[in-house]
N, C-alpha and C positions, 0 to 999 in steps of 0.2 A: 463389376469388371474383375478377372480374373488373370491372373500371369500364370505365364503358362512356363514351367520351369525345364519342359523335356525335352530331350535330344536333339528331337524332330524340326524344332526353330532352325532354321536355315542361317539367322544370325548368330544364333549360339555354335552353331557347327562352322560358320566362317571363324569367330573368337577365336575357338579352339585351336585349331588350325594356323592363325596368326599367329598364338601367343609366343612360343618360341624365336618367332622372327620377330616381334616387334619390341621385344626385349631385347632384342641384339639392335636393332635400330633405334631405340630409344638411348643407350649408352652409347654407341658410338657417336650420336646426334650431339651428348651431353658432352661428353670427352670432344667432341669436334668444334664443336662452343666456344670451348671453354680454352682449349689451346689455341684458336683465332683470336680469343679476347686478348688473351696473356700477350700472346705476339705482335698485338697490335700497340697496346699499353709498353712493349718493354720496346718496339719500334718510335714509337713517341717518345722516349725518354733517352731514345740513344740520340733521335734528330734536336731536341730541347739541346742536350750539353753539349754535340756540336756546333750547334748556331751561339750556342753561349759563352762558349773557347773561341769560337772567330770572332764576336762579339769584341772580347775583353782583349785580347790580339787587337783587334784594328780600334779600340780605345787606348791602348796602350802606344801604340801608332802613332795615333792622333795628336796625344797631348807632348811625346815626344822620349816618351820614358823607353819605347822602343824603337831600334831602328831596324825595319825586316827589309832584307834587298830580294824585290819580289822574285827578280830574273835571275838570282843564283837559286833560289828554292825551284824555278821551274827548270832551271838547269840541273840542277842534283837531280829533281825529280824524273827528270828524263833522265839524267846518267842511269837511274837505277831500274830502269825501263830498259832501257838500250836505244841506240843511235836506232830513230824511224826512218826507215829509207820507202821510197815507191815500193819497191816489192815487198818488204816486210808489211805497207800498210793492207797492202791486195792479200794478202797471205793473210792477217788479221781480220780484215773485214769479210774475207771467205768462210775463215772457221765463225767467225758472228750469226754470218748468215745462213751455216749448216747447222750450227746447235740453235738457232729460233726454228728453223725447219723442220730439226729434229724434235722440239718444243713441239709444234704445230703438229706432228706426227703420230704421235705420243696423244696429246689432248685429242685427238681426234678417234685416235683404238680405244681410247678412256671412254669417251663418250658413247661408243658403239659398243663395247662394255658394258656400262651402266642400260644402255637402252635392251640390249640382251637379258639383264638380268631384271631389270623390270617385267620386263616382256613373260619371263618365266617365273617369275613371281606373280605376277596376275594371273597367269593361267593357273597357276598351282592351286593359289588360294580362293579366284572366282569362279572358274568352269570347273 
């Protein structure tokens, strides 16, 4: 049995023809990896020392060493919010529900995007 090293291979001529591209999709694959990983890890460890700080808060609570007066922290907290009235909530929940739409919008050109350029990537490199 013989390998046949020439041009003529229909597989060697698709290769070729990937190689450029699949070096660009091989690094951003690795680079997309890899910053998911990170962010998932550095996600994990910001939700650990929150739950860890309200932890040691409502231990500290507990045994009496502190006193937190829950409904002034929710009232500061709202001071620094501002006073929610009816219309400010409708005017809130309006822009919530234009930027998911907008979200939705967005992911949705992205996807017809990507299926475009599939689309033109296959043809390029198969027909």
């Amino acid at each position: 049995m013989t390998i046949n090293n020439s041009n003529d291979d229909p597989i060697n001529q698709l290769i070729d023809k990937a190689k450029p591209h699949l070096s660009t999709i091989t690094f951003g694959g690795v680079v997309g990896y890899c910053s998911g990983a990170a962010a998932k890890q550095i996600g994990k460890a910001v939700a650990v020392m929150a739950g860890l700080i309200f932890i040691v808060v409502q231990s500290a609570v507990y045994t009496g060493y502190v006193a937190v007066d829950w409904e002034k922290v929710k009232d500061d907290a709202l001071a620094k919010v501002g006073t929610v009235s009816e219309e400010n909530e409708r005017r809130v929940n309006i822009k919530i529900v234009s930027f998911f739409l907008f979200l939705f919008v967005v992911s949705i050109f992205r996807q017809i995007y990507n299926l475009l350029l599939f689309l033109l990537f296959y043809k390029y490199l198969l027909l």
